[in-house]
C-alpha positions in Angstrom: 5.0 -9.1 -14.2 3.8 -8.9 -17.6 -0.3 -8.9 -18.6 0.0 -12.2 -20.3 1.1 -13.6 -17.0 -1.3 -12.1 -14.8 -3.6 -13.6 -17.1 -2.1 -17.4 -17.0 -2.2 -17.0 -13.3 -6.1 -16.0 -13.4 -6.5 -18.0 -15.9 -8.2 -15.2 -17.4 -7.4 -13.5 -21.0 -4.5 -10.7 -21.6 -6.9 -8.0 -22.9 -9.3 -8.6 -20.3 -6.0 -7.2 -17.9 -5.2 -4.5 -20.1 -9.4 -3.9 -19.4 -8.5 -3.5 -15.4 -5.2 -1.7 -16.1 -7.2 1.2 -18.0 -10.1 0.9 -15.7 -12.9 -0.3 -17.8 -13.2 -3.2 -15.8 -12.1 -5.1 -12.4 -10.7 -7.8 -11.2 -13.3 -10.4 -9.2 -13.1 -10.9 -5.7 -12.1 -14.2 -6.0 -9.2 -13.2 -8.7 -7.7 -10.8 -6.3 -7.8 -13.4 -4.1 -5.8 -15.8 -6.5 -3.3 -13.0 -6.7 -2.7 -13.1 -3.1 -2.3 -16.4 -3.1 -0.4 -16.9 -5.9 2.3 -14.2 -5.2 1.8 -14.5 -1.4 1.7 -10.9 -0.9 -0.8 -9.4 1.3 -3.8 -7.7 -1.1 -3.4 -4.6 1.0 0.5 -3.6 0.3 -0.4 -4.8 -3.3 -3.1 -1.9 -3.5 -0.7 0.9 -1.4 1.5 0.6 -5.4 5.2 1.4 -5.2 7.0 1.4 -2.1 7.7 5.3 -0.7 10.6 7.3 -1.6 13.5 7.7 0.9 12.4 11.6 1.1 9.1 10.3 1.8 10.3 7.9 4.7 12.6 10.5 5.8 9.9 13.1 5.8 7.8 10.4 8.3 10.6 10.1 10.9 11.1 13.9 10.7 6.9 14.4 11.6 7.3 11.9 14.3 10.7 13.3 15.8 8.8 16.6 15.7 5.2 15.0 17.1 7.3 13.2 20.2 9.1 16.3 21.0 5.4 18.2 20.8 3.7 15.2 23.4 7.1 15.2 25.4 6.9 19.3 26.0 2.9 18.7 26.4 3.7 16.2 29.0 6.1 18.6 30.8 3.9 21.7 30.5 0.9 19.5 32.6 3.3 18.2 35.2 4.4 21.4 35.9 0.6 22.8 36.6 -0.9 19.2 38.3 
């Protein structure tokens, strides 16, 4: 989405988004709001930026597959001693 149409939306000026994109200023409560809103996207997964990579998801499931295994042999070590 181009600045000019973030600022339509807002109804706000283009250099005042170029302002937020460099980070001399911020966007208002409410105009985040009108973001959400308007694009009917949750604020939060607008914040988090780009979606992960695939390594990045892959990298997830392989901590997880190794965390379950870890709780599964944790779970078998206190049955065998209770």
């Amino acid at each position: 989405m181009s600045q000019s149409a973030v600022a339509e939306m807002l109804g706000s000026n283009r250099s005042h988004i170029t302002r937020v994109k460099s980070g001399e200023h911020e966007f208002t409560d409410a105009q985040l709001e009108q973001i959400e809103r308007s694009l009917s996207i949750p604020l939060g997964l607008l914040l988090l930026g780009s979606p992960p990579s695939d390594q990045a998801r892959a990298k997830v499931r392989q901590l997880h597959k190794q965390a379950a295994r870890l709780l599964a042999k944790s779970a078998a070590f206190r049955a065998h001693f209770n």
